[in-house]
C-alpha positions as CSV (number, residue, x, y, z in Angstrom):
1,X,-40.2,6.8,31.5
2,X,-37.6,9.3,30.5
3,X,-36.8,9.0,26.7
4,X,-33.3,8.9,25.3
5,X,-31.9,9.2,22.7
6,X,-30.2,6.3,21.0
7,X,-26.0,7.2,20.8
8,X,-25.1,8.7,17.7
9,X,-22.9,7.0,15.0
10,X,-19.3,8.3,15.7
11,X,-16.4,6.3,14.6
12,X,-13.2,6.8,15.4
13,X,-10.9,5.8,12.0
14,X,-7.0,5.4,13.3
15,X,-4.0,5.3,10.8
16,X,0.0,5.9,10.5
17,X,-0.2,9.2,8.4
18,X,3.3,11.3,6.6
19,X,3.0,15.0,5.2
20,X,4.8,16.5,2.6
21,X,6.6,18.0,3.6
22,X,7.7,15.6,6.2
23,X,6.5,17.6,9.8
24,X,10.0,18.3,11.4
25,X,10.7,16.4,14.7
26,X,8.1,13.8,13.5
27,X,9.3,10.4,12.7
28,X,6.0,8.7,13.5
29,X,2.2,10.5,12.8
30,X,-0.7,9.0,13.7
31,X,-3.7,10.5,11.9
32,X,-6.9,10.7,13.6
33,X,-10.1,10.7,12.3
34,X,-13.9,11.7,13.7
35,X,-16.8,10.9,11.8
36,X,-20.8,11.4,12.3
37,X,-22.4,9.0,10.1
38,X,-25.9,9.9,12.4
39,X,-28.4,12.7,11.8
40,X,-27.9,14.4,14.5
41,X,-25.2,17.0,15.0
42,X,-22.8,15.9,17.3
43,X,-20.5,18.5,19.9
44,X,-17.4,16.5,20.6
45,X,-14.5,17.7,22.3
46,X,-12.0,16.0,22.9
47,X,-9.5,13.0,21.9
48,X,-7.8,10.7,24.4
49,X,-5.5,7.9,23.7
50,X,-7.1,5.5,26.9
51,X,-4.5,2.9,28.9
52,X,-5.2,0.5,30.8
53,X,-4.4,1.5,33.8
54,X,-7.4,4.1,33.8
55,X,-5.0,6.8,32.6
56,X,-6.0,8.8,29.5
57,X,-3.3,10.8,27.5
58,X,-5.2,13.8,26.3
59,X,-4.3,14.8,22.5
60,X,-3.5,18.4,23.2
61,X,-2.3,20.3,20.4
62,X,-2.4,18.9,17.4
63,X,1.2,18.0,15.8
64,X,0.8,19.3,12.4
65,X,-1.1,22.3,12.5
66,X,-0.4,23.4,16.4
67,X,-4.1,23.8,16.8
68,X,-5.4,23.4,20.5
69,X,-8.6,20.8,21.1
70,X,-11.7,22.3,21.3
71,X,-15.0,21.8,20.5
72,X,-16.3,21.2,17.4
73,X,-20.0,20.5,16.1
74,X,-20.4,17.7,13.6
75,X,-22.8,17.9,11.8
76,X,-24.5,14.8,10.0
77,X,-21.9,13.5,7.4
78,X,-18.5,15.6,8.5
79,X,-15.6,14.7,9.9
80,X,-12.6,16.2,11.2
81,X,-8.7,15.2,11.7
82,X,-6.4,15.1,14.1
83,X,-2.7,14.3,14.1
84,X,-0.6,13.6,16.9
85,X,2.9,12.6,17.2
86,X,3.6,8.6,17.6
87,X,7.2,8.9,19.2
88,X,6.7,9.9,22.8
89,X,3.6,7.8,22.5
90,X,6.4,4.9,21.6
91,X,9.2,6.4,24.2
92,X,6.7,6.2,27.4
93,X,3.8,3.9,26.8
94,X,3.8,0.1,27.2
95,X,2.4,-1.2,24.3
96,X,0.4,-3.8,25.9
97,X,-1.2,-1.0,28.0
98,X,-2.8,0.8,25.4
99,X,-6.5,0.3,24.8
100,X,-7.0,2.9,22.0
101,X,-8.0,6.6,20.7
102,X,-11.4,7.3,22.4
103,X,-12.8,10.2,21.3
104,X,-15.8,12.1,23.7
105,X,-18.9,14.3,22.7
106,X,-19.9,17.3,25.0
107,X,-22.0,15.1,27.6
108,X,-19.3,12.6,27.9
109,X,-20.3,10.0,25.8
110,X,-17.2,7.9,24.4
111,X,-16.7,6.8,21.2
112,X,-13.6,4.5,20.6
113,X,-11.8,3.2,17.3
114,X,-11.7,-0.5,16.4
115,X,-10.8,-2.4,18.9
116,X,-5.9,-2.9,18.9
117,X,-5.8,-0.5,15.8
118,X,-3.2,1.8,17.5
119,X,-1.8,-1.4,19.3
120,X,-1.2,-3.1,15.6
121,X,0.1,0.8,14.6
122,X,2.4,0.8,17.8
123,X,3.5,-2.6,17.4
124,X,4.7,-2.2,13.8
125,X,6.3,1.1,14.3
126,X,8.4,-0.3,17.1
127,X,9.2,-3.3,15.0
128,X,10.4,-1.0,12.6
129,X,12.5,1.2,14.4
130,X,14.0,-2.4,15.9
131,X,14.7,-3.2,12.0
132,X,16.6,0.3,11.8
133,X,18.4,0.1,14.8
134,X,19.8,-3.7,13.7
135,X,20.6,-2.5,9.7
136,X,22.7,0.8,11.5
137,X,24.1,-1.8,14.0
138,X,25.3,-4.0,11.1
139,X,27.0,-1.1,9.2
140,X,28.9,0.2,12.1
141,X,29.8,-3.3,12.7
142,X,31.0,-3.4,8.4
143,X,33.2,0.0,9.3
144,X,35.1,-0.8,12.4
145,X,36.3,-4.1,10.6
């Protein structure tokens, strides 16, 4: 029989990230990162945030430096970040429809982060924004007294 090799050891680590300076026209920045903990080089290419309803939103550009995806060999023990911009993501995605950043290596192979990080991420930022929106609401409400 035809030998394969076993999938390497990619993870996918997901997180609500800041810079400093703040990035302009980002209120919410989700960091990204790819990791090869195999000893094998590994030629990814691309990051996808996967829905439910078979749709993947594909992580063009990358928010804070402008770079465009491409590919970029791993070699055992590196890892590389990504940032993208949580706001539209919070603007035109059901939360409940989002199964999570997958990441995929040159031959197609998926590798996904924990299982509801970016749900737990989403859910949080939205909560929030919900606080912001009700401690502004109660202020405006203080003024026109």
């Amino acid at each position: 029989g035809a030998l394969t090799a076993p999938k390497p050891d990619v993870r996918v680590v997901v997180f609500p990230a800041e810079t400093i300076p703040r990035t302009p026209g980002v209120e919410h920045l989700l960091g990204i990162r790819i990791q090869n903990h195999s000893p094998v080089v590994v030629y990814m290419s691309g990051i996808s945030i996967l829905l439910k309803s078979g749709r993947g939103l594909l992580l063009y550009r990358d928010v804070v430096t402008g770079r465009e995806q491409s590919r970029v060999a791993l070699r055992p023990g590196e890892s590389y970040m990504w940032s993208t911009g949580g706001d539209d993501l919070l603007r035109e995605v059901k939360i409940d429809d989002v199964i999570g950043v997958v990441a995929y290596d040159d031959i197609g192979r998926e590798f996904r982060e924990p299982e509801g990080t970016l749900r737990k991420i989403l859910q949080d930022w939205a909560a929030e924004e919900e606080r912001a929106r009700g401690s502004k609401r109660s202020i405006e409400d203080e003024v026109n007294r």
